[in-house]
N, C-alpha and C positions, 0 to 999 in steps of 0.2 A: 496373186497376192498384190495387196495395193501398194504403190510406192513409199507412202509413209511406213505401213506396218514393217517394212522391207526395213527401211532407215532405221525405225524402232529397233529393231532385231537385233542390226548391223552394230549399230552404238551399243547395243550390250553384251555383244558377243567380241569386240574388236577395240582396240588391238588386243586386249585380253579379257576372259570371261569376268565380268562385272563392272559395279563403277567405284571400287573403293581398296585400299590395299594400305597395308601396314607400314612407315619409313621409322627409321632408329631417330633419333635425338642426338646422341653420343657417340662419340668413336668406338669403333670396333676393328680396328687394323691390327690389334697389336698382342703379344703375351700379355701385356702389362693392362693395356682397354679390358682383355678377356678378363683378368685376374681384379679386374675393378669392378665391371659389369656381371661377374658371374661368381663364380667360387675363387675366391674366398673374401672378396670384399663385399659381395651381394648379405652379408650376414650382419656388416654393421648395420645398414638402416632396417634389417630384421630386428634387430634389437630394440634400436630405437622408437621403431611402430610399435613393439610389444611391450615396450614401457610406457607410453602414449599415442592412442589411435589418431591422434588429429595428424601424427607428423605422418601418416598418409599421403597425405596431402602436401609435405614437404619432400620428401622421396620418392614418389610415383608420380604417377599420371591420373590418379584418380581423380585429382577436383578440376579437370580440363575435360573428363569423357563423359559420356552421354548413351545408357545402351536403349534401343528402338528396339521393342518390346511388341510380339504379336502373338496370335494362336491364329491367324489367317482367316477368322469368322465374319469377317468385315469387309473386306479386301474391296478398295474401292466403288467404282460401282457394279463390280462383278458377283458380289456376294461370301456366300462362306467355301471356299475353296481350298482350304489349309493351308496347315504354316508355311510347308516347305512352298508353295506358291506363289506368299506374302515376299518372300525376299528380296525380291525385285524392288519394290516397294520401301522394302523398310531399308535396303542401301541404298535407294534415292534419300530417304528422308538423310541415313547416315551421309550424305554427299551437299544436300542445305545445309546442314549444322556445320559443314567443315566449308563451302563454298560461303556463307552468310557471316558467322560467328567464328571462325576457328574452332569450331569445339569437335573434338575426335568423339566419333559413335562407332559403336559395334551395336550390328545388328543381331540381334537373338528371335530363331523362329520356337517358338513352345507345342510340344505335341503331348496333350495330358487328356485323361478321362474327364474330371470335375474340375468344376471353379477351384475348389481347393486346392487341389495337384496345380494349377497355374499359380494360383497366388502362393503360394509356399517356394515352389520353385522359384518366384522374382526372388520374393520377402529375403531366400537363401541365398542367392547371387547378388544382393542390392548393393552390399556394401565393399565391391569390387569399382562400384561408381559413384560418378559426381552427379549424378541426378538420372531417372527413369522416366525414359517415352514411350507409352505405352498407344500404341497405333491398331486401327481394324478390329478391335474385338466388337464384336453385337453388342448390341442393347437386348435384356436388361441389364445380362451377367455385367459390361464393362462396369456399369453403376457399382455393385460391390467389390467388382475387383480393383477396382480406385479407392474407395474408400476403405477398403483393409490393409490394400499397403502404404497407402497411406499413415494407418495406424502402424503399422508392424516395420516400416523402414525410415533409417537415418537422414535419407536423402531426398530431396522433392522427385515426387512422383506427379505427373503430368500427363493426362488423358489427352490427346490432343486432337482427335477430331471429337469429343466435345468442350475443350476451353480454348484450344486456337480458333477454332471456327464461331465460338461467339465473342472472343476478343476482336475479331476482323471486322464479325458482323454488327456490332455493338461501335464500333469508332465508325464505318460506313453509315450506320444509320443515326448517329446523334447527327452527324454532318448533314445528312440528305434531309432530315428533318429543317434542321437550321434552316437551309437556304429554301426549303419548301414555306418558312414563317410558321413551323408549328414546333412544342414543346413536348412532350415524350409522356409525359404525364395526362397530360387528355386525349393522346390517341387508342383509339382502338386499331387491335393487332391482331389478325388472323395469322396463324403458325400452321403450313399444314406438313405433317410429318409430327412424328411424336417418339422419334427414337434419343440417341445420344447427342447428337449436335442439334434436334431442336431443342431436348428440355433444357440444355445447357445454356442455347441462344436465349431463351426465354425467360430463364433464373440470371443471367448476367445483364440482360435489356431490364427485366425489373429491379434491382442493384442500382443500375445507373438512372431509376427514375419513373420506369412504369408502371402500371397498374394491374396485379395478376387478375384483378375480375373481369378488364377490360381487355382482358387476352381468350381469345379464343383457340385452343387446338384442336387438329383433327388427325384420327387415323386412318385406317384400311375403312371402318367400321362409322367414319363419320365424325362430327361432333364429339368430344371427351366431354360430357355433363354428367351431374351429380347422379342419375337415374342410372348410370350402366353399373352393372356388375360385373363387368370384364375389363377393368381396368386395375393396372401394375400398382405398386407405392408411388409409381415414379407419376406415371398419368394421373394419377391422383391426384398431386399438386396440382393440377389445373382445369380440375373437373370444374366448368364454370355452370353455375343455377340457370339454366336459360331450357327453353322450349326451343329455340334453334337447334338443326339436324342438320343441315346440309352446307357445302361452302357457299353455293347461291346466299342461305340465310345469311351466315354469318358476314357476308361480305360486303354487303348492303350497309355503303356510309362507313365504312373501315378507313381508318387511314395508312397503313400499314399493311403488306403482307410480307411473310418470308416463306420462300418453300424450300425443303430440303426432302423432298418426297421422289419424283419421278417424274417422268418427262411428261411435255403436254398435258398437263393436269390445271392448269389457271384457262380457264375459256375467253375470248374477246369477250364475249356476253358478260361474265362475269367480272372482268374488271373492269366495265363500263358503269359498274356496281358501288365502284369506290368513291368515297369525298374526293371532293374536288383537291389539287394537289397532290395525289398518292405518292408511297414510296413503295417498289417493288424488288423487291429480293429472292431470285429466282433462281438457285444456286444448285439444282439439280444439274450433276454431270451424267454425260458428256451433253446430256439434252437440257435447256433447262424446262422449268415450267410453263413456261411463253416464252416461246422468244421475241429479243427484242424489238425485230422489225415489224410484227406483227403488237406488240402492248404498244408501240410510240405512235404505230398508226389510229390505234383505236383512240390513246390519250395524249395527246402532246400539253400536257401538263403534270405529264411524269418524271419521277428520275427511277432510274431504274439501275439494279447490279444485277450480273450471274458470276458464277464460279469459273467464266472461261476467259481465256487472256486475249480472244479475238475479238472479246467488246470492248469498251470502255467500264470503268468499274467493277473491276474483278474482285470479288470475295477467297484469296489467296491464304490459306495459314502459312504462307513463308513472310507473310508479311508479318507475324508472329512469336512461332514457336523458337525461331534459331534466336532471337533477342531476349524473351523472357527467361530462358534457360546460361544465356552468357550474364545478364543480371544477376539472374539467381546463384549462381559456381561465383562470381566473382568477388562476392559479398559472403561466399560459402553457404547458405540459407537451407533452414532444414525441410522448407516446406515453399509450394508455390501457392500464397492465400488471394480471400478475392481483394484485399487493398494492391498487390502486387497484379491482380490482374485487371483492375480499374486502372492503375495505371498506367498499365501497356497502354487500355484503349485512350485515352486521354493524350498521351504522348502520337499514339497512330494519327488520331483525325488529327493532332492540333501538327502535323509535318504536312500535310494534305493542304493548310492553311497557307506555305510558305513557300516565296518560287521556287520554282523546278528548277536544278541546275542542266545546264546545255549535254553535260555527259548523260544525266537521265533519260534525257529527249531522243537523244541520241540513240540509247539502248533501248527505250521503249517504241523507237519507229514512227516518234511523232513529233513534227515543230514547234508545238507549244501545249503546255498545259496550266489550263489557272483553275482553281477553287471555284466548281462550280455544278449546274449537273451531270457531267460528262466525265468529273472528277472528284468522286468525295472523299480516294482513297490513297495514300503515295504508291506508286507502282512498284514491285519485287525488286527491280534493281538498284532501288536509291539508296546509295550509302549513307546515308545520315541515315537509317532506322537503328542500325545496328550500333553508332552512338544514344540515340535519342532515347529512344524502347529499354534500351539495356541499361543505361543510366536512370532511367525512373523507374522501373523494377527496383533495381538496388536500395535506390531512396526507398522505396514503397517497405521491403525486407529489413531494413535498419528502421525505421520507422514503425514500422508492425512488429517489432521483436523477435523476428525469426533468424536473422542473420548475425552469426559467430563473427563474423568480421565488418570491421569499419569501412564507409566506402573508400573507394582508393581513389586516388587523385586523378583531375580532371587531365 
């Protein structure tokens, strides 16, 4: 057994099995704590929630929690493994929401037959919370099962490996463009993967400015163009007119790639392929698509990210999900829309723009960092995101009309 896998282990087995556990609020020492906390004072704010469900939210814990939501079909880069396997997992995510934002998550693993048994089951439990994170389900199903509970719950529901992961990727790439001297708008974009985080990256990149004709996706199966007949509703959006087949074709004079696909899948050959200037986003874990010592040899007029924290420019959803969600609860908001998630990114790249403080430097293991290509992104540990991100959310939710409450003071 390898050392790391050992430590892995160790940290989640020690000093006690998991990474998360319940503490009270309130005193509980006493007849009088029990007779307040329990029976017979537990029935006034019954009352009170049953004569207005918002006072929920004045009497619980409800607009402070967060439940992480799986059926385990997704599970990292491991695959569909089930729920009960996801937990590891989804009380990590429950451990950034409360380490990033304060925000208390229970994690929920779902073991159902159909899409419907899952979505019914959230849709049933929703309104025990202040917002649903919905982690690891496959593509295509996540696709409907976000957009129903969406429809059918109170609270914003939040797919987050496809809107964390192209809020990161979308504030990483308007930057890497910038300093590259190109505009978002005239580049062409090869995307290869075509599950949940890229059509998501894809639909929030052209939001912020792109061009879906000038986007090209690819699956298992090649090129996504108008001629196949094996494509989802979802690939559909990006069937692009072309007689290109292959990523050789399409990459030829691209200025852009992202992959969210599998390891070693971008050739030297091929990204020798690219306009001058490229940006590459190569976010396959634990492998990425190139790595980076091998793309910077071929191009040193790249900038490049992956999904891993031992490069520089890490494509992280904690650089994300725990701030849009304390935005969101804080302003009470019934939905996470794309104004609230232009704004994340907006707020991401433009802190990436502003010195680093020495405590950053410090926790990130490095002496300096400036706005440049080695940095287009602020790194997990910087406290300012969790003012900055959360705070333009909120605006973004008062602003877009989804949010019940006014923002709170600076």
């Amino acid at each position: 057994m390898s050392d790391f896998k050992q430590r892995a282990l160790d940290y989640h087995s020690q000093p006690s099995p998991g990474k998360i556990c319940i503490n009270l609020t309130t005193p509980a020492e006493t007849v009088e704590d029990l007779a307040l906390a329990y029976s017979p004072g537990v029935a006034e704010p019954v009352r009170e929630i049953a004569a207005d469900p918002d006072n929920a939210y004045k009497y619980t814990a409800k607009g402070n929690t967060v439940a992480v939501i799986s059926n385990g079909t997704a599970i990292l880069g491991l695959g569909n493994l089930g729920p009960l396997a996801s937990k590891p997992v989804m009380e990590g995510k429950a451990l950034l929401f409360k380490r990033f934002a304060n925000i208390d998550s229970f994690d929920i693993e779902v073991t159902h037959n159909t899409v419907d048994d899952f979505i019914n089951t959230v849709a049933n439990i929703a309104d025990s919370f202040g917002g649903i994170n919905l982690e690891d389900i496959k593509a295509p199903e996540c696709f409907e099962i976000e957009q129903e509970l969406k429809r059918r719950c109170n609270v914003p529901v939040f797919h987050d490996d496809q809107h964390g992961t192209a809020i990161v990727t979308a504030a990483g790439m308007l930057n890497a463009l910038e300093i590259q001297g190109k505009q978002i708008h005239d580049c062409t974009i090869v995307c290869l993967g075509a599950g949940a985080a890229a059509i998501a990256c894809m639909e929030l990149l052209i939001k912020c400015g792109a061009q879906r004709e000038r986007i090209y996706m690819l699956d298992r199966n090649g090129v996504i163009h108008t001629r196949r007949d094996d494509l989802n509703e979802y690939k559909q959006l990006f069937a692009n007119n072309t007689d290109k087949r292959t990523l050789e074709d399409v990459i030829e004079g691209a200025d852009v790639f992202v992959g969210v696909s599998g390891a070693n899948l971008l050739s030297a050959e091929a990204l020798k392929l690219m306009a001058p200037n490229p940006v590459v986003f190569a976010c396959s874990n634990p492998d990425p698509e190139i790595k980076p010592e091998l793309a910077l040899k071929v191009r040193d007029d790249l900038i490049m990210a992956t999904g891993r924290s031992d490069y520089p420019n890490q494509v992280n959803n904690v650089l994300c999900f725990p701030f849009i969600f304390r935005g969101a609860l804080d302003v009470r908001a019934t939905a996470i829309n794309d104004e609230m998630k232009v704004a994340a990114v907006e707020a991401i790249r433009n802190l990436a723009k502003e010195p680093v403080p020495e405590e950053v430097l410090k926790a990130s293991g490095v002496s300096s960092l400036t706005f440049g290509p080695q940095y287009i992104i602020p790194k997990p540990m910087d406290p300012r995101l969790l003012k900055n991100v959360a705070r333009a959310v909120s605006i973004a939710a008062v602003e877009s009309g989804v949010a019940k409450l006014d923002l709170p003071a600076v």
